[in-house]
BADREN-930261 format. One line per field, with one value per residue (C-alpha): x, y, z; residue number from 1; residue in one letter. Coordinates in Angstrom, 2 decimals, always signed. Layout:
x: X_...
y: Y_...
z: Z_...
i: NUM_...
aa: A_...
***
This chain:
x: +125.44_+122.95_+119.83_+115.94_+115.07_+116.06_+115.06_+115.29_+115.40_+113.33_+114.58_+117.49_+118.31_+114.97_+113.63_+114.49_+112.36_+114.95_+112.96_+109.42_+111.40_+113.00_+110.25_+107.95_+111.41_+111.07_+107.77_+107.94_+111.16_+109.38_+106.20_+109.65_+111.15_+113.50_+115.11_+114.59_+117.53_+119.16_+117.68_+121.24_+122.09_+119.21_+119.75_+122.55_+119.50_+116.98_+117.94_+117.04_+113.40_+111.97_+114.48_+117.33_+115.52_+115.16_+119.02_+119.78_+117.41_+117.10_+120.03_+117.70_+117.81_+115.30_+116.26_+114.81_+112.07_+109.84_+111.61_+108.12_+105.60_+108.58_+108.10_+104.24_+104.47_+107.02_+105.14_+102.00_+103.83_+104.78_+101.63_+100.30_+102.51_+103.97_+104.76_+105.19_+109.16_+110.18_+110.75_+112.87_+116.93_+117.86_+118.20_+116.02_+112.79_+114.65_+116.27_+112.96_+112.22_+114.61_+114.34_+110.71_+111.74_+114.04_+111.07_+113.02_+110.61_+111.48_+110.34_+110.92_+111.85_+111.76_+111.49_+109.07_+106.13_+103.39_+100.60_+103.58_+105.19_+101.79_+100.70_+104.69_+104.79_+101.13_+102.30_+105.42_+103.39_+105.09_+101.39_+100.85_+104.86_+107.03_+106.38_+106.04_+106.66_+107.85_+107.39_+108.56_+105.16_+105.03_+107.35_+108.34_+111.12_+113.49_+116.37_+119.24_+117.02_+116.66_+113.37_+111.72_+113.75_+113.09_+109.72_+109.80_+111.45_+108.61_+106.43_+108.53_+108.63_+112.40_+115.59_+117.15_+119.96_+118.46_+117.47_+119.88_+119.55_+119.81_+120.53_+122.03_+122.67_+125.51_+122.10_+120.61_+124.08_+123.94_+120.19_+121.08_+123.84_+122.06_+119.04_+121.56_+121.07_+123.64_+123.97_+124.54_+125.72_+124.82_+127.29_+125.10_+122.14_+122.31_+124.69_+127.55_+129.71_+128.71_+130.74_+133.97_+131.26_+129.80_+133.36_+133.59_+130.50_+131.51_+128.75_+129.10_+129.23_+129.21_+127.49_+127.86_+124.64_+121.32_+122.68_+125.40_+123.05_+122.54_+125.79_+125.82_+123.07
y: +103.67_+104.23_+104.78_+105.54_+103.80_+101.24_+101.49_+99.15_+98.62_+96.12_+94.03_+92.27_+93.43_+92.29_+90.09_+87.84_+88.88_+87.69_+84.57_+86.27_+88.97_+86.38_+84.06_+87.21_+88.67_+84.57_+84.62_+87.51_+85.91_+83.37_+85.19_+86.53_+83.01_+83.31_+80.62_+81.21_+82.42_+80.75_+83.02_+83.09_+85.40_+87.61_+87.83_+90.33_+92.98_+92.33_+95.45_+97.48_+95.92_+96.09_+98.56_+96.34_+93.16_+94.11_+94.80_+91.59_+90.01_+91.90_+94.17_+97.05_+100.14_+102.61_+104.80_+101.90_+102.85_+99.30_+99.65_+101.42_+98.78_+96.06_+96.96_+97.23_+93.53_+92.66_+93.91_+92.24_+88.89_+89.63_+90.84_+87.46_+85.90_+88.52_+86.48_+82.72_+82.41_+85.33_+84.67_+86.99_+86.42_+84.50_+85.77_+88.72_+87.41_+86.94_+90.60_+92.32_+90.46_+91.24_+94.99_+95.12_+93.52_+96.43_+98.74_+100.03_+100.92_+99.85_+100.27_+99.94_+102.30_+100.74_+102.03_+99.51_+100.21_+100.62_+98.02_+95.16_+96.12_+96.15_+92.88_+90.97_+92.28_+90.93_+87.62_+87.17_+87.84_+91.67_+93.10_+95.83_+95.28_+98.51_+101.75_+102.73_+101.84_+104.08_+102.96_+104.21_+106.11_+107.59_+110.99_+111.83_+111.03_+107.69_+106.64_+108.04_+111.32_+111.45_+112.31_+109.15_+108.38_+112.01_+111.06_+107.77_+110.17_+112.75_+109.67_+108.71_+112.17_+111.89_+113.95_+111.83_+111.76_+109.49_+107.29_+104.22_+103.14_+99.51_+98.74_+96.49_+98.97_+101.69_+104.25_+103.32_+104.90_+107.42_+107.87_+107.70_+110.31_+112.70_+112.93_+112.94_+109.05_+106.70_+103.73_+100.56_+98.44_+94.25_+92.20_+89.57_+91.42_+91.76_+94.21_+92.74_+93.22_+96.91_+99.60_+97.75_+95.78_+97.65_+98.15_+101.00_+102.70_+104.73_+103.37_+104.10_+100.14_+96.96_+93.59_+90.33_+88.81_+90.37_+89.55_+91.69_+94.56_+94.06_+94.76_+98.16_+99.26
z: +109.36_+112.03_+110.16_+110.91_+108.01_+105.43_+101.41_+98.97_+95.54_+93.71_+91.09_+91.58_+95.85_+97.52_+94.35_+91.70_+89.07_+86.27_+85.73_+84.71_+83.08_+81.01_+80.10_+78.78_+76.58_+75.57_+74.46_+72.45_+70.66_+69.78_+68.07_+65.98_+65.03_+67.31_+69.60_+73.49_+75.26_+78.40_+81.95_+83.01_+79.72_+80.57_+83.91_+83.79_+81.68_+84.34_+86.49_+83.54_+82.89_+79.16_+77.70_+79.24_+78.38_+74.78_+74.61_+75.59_+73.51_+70.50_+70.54_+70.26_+71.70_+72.49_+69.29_+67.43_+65.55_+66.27_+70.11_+71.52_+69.99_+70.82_+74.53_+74.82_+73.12_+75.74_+78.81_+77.68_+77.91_+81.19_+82.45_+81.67_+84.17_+86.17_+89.10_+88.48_+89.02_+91.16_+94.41_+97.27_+97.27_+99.97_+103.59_+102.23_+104.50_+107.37_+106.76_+106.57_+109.87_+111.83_+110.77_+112.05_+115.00_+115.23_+114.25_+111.82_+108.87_+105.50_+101.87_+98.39_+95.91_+92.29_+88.80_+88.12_+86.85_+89.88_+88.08_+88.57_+91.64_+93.77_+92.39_+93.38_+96.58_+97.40_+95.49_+98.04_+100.92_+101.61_+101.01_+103.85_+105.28_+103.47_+105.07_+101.53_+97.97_+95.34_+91.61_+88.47_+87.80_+90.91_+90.29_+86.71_+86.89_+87.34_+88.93_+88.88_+89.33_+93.20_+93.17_+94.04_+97.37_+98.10_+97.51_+99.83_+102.57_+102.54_+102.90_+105.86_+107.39_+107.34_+106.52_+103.59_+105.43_+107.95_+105.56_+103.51_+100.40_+98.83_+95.64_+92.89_+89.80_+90.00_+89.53_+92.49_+94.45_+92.03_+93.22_+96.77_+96.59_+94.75_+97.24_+100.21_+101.51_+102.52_+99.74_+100.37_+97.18_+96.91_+95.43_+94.68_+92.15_+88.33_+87.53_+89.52_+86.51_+85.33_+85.63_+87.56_+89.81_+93.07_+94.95_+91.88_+91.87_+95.56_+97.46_+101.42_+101.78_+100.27_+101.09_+99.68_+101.18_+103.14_+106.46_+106.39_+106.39_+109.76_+111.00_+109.19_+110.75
i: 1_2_3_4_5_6_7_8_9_10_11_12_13_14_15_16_17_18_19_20_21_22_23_24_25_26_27_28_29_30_31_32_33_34_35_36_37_38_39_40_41_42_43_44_45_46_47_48_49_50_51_52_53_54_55_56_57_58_59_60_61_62_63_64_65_66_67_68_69_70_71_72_73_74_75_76_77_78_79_80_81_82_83_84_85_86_87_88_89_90_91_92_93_94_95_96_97_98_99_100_101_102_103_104_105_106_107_108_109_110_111_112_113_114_115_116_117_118_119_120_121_122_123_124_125_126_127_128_129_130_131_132_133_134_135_136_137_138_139_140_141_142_143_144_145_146_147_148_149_150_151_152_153_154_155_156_157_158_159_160_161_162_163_164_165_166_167_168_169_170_171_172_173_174_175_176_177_178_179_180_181_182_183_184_185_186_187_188_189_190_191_192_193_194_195_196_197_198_199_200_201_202_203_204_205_206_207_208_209_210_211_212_213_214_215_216_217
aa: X_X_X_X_X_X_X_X_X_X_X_X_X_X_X_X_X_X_X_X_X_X_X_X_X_X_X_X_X_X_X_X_X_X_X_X_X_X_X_X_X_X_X_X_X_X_X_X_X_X_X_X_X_X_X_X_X_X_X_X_X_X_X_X_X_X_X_X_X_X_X_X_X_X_X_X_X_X_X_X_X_X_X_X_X_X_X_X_X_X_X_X_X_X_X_X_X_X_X_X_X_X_X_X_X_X_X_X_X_X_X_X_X_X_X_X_X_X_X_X_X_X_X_X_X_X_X_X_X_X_X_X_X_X_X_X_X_X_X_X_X_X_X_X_X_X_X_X_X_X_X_X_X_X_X_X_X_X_X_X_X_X_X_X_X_X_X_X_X_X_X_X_X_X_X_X_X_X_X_X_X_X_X_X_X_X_X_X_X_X_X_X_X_X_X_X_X_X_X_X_X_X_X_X_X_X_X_X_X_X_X_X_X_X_X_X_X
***
């Protein structure tokens, strides 16, 4: 898989956001009377931000009539502390090293919205590191649409095809083979147990930790 240039996905393949996620879907059960829920329940909604948040802890989806008013609610709780528990997976800082030692560029391609996603990678010390990053208000459209790692290629001034992509969630390799990239599927994010788990989804290859990127590329 001999690459020019490495993307990633953001929550749940370079960071562990599940804990903020969590603690804001939380907070807003408890302005409801509700009992808080255990992180390791949530975790497996994280990939999916609010709308799979408010699955997990509500059971609503976003037909819902209150869903839109639900979600500005929940995002408000986690703007408040958007960054107190996440931290990078492990091996992931060592992984980004050894690419730039490579000089292999790197970047992030999230559907997160752009207002949290600048302010966690400055908060884990990756401010001014990704040869781009690609948020979920940056094209109009999301993943699975390939449009933003088309996007993040442009930005690198590369064919797609020279480019990998990383990714936790079976629409991230959907994503990757749509705009032409080579996917790479983790074992170890939050949808490990959607759709069959990762060895399903026809990714191009499948890791277990961040180190065994390395040898792909």
């Amino acid at each position: 898989m001999h690459s020019k240039a490495v993307l990633f996905d953001f929550d749940g393949t370079l960071a562990d956001t599940a804990p903020d996620l969590g603690a804001a879907l939380n907070s807003l059960r408890a302005e409801h009377g509700l009992a808080a829920l255990p992180i390791e329940t949530l975790r497996p909604f994280a990939s999916s931000g609010a709308r799979g948040l408010l699955r997990g802890g509500f059971d609503m989806p976003p037909e819902d009539a209150r869903y839109e008013a639900m979600r500005d609610a929940f995002l408000s709780h986690y703007d408040r502390n958007v960054c107190v528990g996440t931290q990078l997976f492990p091996g992931i800082r060592e992984l980004l090293a050894q690419l730039e030692r490579r000089g292999l560029p790197w970047g992030i391609v999230t559907n997160k919205s752009s207002r949290f996603t600048a302010r966690i990678v400055a908060a884990l010390g990756l401010d001014g590191r990704p040869a781009c990053v690609v948020c979920g208000d940056t094209t109009p459209h999301l993943k699975p649409h390939p449009a933003p790692l088309l996007h993040a290629a442009r930005e690198l001034q590369l064919d797609p095809a020279q480019c990998c992509y990383v990714g936790d969630d079976l629409r991230d390799v959907q994503a990757a083979r749509a705009a032409g990239m080579r996917s790479v599927a983790v074992e170890y994010g939050y949808s490990a147990n959607d759709h069959g788990g990762p060895h399903r989804w026809n990714a191009d290859a499948v890791i277990a930790r961040p180190a065994d990127l390395i040898a792909l590329l």
